[in-house]
PLY file of the C-alpha trace (Angstrom):
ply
format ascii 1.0
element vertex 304
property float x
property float y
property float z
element edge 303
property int vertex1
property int vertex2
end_header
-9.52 -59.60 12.64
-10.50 -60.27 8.84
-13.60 -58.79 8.28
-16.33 -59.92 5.07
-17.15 -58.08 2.09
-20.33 -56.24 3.50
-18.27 -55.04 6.87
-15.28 -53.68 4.27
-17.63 -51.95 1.89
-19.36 -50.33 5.12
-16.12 -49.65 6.70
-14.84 -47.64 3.33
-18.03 -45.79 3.44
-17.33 -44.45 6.98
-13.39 -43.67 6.20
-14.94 -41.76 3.15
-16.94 -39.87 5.46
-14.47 -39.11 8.11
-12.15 -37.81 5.26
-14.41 -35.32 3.72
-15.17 -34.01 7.67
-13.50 -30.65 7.34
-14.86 -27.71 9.31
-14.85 -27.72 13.07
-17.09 -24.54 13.73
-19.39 -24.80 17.02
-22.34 -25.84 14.78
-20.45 -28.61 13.45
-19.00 -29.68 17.18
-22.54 -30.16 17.93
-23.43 -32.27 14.73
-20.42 -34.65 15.74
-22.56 -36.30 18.62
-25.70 -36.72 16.47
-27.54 -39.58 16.92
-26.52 -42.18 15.41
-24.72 -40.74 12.22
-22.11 -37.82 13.30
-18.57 -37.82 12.88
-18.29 -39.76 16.58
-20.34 -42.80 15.82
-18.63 -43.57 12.64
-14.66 -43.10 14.62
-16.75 -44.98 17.49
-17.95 -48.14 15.43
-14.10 -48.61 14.09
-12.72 -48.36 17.11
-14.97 -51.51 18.69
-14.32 -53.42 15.23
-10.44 -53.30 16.35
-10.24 -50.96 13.21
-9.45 -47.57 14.39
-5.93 -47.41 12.40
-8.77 -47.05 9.55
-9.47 -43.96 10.65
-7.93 -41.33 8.52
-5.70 -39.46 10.22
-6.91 -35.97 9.11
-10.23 -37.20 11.19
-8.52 -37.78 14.70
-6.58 -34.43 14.44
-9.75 -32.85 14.16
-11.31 -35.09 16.92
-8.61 -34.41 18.77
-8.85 -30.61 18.05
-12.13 -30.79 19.68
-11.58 -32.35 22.44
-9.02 -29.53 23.11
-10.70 -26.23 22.20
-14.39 -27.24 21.53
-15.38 -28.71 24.87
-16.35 -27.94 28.52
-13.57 -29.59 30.85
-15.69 -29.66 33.91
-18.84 -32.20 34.59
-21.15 -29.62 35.77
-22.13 -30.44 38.98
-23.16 -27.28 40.36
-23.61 -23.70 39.30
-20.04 -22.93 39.98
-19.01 -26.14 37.06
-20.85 -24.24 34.59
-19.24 -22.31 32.01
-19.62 -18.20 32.08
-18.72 -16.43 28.80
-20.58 -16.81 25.54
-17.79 -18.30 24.15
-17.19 -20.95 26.55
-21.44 -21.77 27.01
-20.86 -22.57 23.00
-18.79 -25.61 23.93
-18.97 -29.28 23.97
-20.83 -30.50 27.52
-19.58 -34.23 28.11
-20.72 -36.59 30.39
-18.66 -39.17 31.93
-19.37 -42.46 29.41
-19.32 -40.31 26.34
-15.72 -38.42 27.27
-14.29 -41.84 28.01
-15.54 -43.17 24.68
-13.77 -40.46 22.91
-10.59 -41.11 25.41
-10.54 -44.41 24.42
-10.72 -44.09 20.25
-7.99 -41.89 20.53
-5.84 -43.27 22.44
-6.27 -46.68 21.07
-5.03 -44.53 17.48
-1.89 -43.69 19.52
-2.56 -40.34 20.60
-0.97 -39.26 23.73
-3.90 -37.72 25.49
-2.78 -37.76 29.08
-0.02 -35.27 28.00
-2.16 -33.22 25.55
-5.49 -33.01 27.73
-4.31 -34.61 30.85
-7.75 -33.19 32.23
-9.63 -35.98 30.84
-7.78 -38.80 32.94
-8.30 -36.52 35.72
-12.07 -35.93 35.51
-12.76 -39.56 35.73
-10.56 -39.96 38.71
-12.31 -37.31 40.29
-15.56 -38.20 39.91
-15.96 -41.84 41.27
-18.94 -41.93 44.08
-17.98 -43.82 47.51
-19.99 -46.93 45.92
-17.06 -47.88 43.82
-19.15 -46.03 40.48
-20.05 -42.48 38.37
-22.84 -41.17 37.66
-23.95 -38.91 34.50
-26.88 -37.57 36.42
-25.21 -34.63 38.47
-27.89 -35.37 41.12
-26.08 -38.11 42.35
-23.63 -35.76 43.75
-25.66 -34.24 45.24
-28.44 -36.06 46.91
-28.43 -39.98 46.17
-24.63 -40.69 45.87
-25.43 -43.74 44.04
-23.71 -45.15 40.73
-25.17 -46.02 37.33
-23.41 -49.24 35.43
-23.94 -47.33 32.06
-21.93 -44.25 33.35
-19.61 -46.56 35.11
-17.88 -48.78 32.58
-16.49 -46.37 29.99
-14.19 -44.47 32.23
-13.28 -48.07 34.20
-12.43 -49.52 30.67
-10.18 -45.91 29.50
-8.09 -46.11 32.74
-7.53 -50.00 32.58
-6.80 -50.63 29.15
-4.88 -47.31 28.41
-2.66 -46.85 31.08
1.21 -48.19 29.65
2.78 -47.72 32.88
2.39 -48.90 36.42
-1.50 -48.05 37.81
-0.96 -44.85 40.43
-2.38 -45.63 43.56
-5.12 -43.38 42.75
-5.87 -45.27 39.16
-5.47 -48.59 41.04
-7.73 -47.55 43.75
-10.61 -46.59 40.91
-9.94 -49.72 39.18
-9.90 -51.93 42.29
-13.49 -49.98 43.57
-15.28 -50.36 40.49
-14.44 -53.70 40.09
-15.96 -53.79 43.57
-18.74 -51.90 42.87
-19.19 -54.27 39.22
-19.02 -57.16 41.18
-21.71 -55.74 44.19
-23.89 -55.55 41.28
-23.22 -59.21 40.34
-23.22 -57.43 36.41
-26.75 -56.26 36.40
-28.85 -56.60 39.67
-30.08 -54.38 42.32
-27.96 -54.49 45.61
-31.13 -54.38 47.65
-33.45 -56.67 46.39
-31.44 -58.15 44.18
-33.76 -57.84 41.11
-32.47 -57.53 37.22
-32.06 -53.17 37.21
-32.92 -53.21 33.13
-33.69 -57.03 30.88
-32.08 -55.52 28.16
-28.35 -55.59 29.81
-28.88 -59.41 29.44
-28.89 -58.87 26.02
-25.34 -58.84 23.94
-25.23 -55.43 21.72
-23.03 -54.00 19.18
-21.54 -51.73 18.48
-22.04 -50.33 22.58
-20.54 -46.96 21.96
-21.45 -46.03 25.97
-24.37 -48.55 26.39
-24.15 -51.64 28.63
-24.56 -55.41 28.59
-23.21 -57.75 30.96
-20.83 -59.10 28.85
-18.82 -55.64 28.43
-19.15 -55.61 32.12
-17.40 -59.46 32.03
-14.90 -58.31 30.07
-13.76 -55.74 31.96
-13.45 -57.69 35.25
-11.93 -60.47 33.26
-9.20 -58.19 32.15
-9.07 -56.22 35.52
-8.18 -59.45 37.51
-5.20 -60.18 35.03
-4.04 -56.36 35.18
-4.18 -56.33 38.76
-3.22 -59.83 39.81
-6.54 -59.78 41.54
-8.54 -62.97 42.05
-11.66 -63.36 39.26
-14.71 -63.52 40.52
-15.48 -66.78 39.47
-19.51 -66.97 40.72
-20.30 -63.30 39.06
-18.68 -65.04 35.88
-20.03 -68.18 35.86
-23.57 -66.31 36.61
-23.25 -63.90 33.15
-22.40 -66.89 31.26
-25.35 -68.74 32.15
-27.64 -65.29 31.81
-25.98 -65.16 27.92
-26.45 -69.25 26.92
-29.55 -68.22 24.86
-27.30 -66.38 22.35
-24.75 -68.69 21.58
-24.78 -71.01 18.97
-21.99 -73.72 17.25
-20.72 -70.48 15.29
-20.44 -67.85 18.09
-22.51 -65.34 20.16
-25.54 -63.51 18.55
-26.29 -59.71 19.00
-29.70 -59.38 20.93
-30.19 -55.81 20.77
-29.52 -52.90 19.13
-28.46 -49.52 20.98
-30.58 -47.91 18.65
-34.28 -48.24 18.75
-35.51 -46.83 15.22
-39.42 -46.54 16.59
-38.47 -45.38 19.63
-36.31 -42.65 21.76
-33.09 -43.82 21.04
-34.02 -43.18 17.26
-31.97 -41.39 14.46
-30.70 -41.71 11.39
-27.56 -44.47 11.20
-25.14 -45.06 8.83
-24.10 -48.25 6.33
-21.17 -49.78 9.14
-23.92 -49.28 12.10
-26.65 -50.90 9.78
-23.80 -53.94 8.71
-22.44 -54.52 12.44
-25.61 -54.47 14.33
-28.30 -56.68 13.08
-29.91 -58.59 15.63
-29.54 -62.42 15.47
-26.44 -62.17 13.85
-23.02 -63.54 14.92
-21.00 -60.98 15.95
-17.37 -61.80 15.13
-16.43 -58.90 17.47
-18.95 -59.91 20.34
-17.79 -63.61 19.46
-14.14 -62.61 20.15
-14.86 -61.24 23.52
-16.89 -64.20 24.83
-13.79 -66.42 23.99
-11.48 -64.55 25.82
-13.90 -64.52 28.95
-14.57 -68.52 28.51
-10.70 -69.00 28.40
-9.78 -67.01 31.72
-12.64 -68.73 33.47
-12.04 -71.95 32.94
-7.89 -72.41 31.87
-8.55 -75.69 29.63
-11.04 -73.39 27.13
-9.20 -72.47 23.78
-10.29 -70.02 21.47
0 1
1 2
2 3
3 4
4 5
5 6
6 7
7 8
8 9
9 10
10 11
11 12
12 13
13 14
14 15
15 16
16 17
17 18
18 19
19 20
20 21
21 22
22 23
23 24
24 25
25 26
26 27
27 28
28 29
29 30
30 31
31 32
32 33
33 34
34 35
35 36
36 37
37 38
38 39
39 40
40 41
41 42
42 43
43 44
44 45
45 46
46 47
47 48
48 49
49 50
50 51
51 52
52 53
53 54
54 55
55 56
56 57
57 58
58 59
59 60
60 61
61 62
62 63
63 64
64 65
65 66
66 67
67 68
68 69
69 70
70 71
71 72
72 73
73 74
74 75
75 76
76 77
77 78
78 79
79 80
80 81
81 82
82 83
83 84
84 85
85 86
86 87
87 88
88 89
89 90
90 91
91 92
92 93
93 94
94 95
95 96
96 97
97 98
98 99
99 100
100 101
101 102
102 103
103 104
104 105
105 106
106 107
107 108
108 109
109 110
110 111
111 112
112 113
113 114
114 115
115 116
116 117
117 118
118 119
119 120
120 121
121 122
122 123
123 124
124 125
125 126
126 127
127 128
128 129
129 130
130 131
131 132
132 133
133 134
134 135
135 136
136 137
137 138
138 139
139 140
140 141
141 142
142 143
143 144
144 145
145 146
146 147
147 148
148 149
149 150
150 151
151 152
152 153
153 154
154 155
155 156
156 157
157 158
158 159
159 160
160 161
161 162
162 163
163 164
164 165
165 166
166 167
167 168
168 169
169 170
170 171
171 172
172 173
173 174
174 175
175 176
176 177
177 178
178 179
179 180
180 181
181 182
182 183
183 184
184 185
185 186
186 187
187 188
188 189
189 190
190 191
191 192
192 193
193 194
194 195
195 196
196 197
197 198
198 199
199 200
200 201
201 202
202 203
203 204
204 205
205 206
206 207
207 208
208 209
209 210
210 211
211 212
212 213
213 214
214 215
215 216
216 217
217 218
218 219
219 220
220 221
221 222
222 223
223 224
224 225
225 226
226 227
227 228
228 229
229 230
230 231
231 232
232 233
233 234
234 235
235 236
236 237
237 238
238 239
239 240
240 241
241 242
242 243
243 244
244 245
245 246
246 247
247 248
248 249
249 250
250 251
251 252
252 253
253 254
254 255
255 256
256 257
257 258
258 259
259 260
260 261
261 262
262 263
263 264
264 265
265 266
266 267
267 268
268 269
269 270
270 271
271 272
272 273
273 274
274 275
275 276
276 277
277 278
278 279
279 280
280 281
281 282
282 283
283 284
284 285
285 286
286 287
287 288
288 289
289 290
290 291
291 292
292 293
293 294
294 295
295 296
296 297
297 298
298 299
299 300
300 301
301 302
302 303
C-alpha cells in the first residue's frame, strides 16, 4: 500500500530511530516497552502499516536478541512461574497480548521464531482458559477462569496468520475455541446480560498495538472462517458492521479513538509515525483496507 508524503516522512523518522538503537543492556530492555515511544512501538506501528520490511534489519536482530536472552519465558501465574536469580528477576516480564505482538512483527519480517524460541508458540497454546480465551490478569487462573477480549486477540491473530503449514490439532483447537469464545461475545458484549463490556471497542483505532475494537475482532473471524473452512458468522458480522456505520464515509472508515489518551492513564510521550497514523477523524487507509476485506467475505458481490 502507497502511503502519502506525511506517513513516508514519519515512517523515515522511525527507521532512523530503529537504526541508531544499539545497546541491549537490561536498562535499555526496559526502555523498549515505554509508553508510547520505545524501540517496540515504532517496529509495532510498521508492522500494522504492512511496512515491517522497513524495518532495518540491524533492529529485528536486536528485537529478536531480546526476545531470546532478555525475557522471562513463563507467564507468572504462581510463585513457582516466577523467576529466582538476580539475573533472571532483571528480565523482560510479558504478558500474553504484548508477547504475541512482538511474535507477530517478527515473524511477519521472516524470522523463523517457532524454531528459534519455539516457547513463544507454546505459551499461548498453553494458556487458553476453558471459555475459548486468555487472560493477562494471572487471577483468572486462579479464581475467575474467565477471558479478557484485549488479552485474547493477539495470540488468536499470531497462531492464525503465522502458521505456513497445516494447523496441529492443538493450534486448530485454539483457533476453533476462540473463535467460539469471539463469537459468544458477539465482538464486544457481556455473555450474561448482554450489555456493551467497554463503548470504546465500538470505536475503530489505529495503530492497536494490543488494544481492541470490534473490527480487529471482525477481521480475525473473517479470516478464521476462510483458514478453517468454517462457516462465518454472518449475524455477529452483520451486527459489527452496523455498530461501525457512524465512521464510514464515501472515502473509507475514520479512526475514532486513539490507544493513547495524552490527559489521561494511557499517556506518554509518542513519536512523529504514531502522531501521523492516528489522528482521530481521519481516514485510515490501513483501517479502510480491513473493512473492505470484511465487506467482501460477507456479502460475495462487494468489491474492494
Amino acid at each position: 500500500m502507497e502511503v502519502n508524503h506525511t506517513f513516508q516522512s514519519a515512517i523515515e523518522d522511525s527507521m532512523e530511530f530503529l537504526h541508531l538503537y544499539s545497546e541491549v543492556t537490561a536498562e535499555d530492555v526496559e526502555n523498549s516497552r515505554r509508553k508510547w515511544d520505545g524501540f517496540w512501538w515504532h517496529m509495532a506501528a510498521l508492522h500494522e502499516m504492512g511496512e515491517v520490511k522497513r524495518i532495518p534489519a540491524s533492529a529485528i536482530a536486536k528485537a529478536k536478541y531480546i526476545l531470546g536472552n532478555h525475557t522471562w519465558p513463563v507467564f507468572v501465574i504462581s510463585t513457582g512461574d516466577a523467576p529466582h536469580t538476580e539475573q533472571d528477576k532483571r528480565k523482560m516480564d510479558c504478558c500474553h497480548c504484548e508477547l504475541a505482538v512482538y511474535y507477530m512483527i517478527l515473524m511477519d519480517y521472516g524470522c523463523d521464531l517457532d524454531t528459534e524460541l519455539p516457547w513463544i508458540r507454546e505459551w499461548f497454546l498453553k494458556h487458553q482458559l476453558p471459555d475459548g480465551g486468555l487472560n493477562c490478569e494471572p487471577e483468572a487462573y486462579l479464581h475467575s477462569r474467565k477471558s479478557s477480549l484485549v488479552s485474547t486477540l493477539p495470540p488468536l491473530e499470531a497462531v492464525l496468520r503465522y502458521t505456513n503449514r497445516e494447523y496441529t490439532a492443538q493450534e486448530a483447537n485454539f483457533l476453533d475455541e476462540g473463535a467460539r469464545y469471539l463469537m459468544e461475545h458477539r465482538l464486544a458484549y457481556t455473555k450474561k446480560s448482554g450489555e456493551i463490556i467497554n463503548e470504546d471497542w465500538l470505536k475503530p483505532c489505529f495503530p492497536r498495538f494490543f488494544e481492541y475494537d470490534i473490527l480487529r475482532g471482525m477481521s480475525f473471524l473473517v479470516e478464521w472462517s476462510r483458514r478453517r473452512n468454517k462457516p462465518l458468522p454472518a449475524e455477529v458480522i452483520d451486527n459489527g458492521i452496523e455498530l461501525l456505520s457512524d465512521h464510514i464515509d464515501s472515502t473509507g472508515l475514520r479512526i475514532g479513538r486513539r490507544v493513547f489518551d495524552p490527559s489521561g492513564p494511557w499517556g506518554g510521550h509518542t513519536f512523529a509515525l504514531l502522531e501521523a497514523v492516528s489522528e482521530v477523524g481521519q481516514v485510515s487507509p490501513f483501517l479502510t483496507r480491513q473493512w473492505n476485506h470484511i465487506l467482501s467475505q460477507s456479502d460475495p458481490n462487494q468489491t474492494n
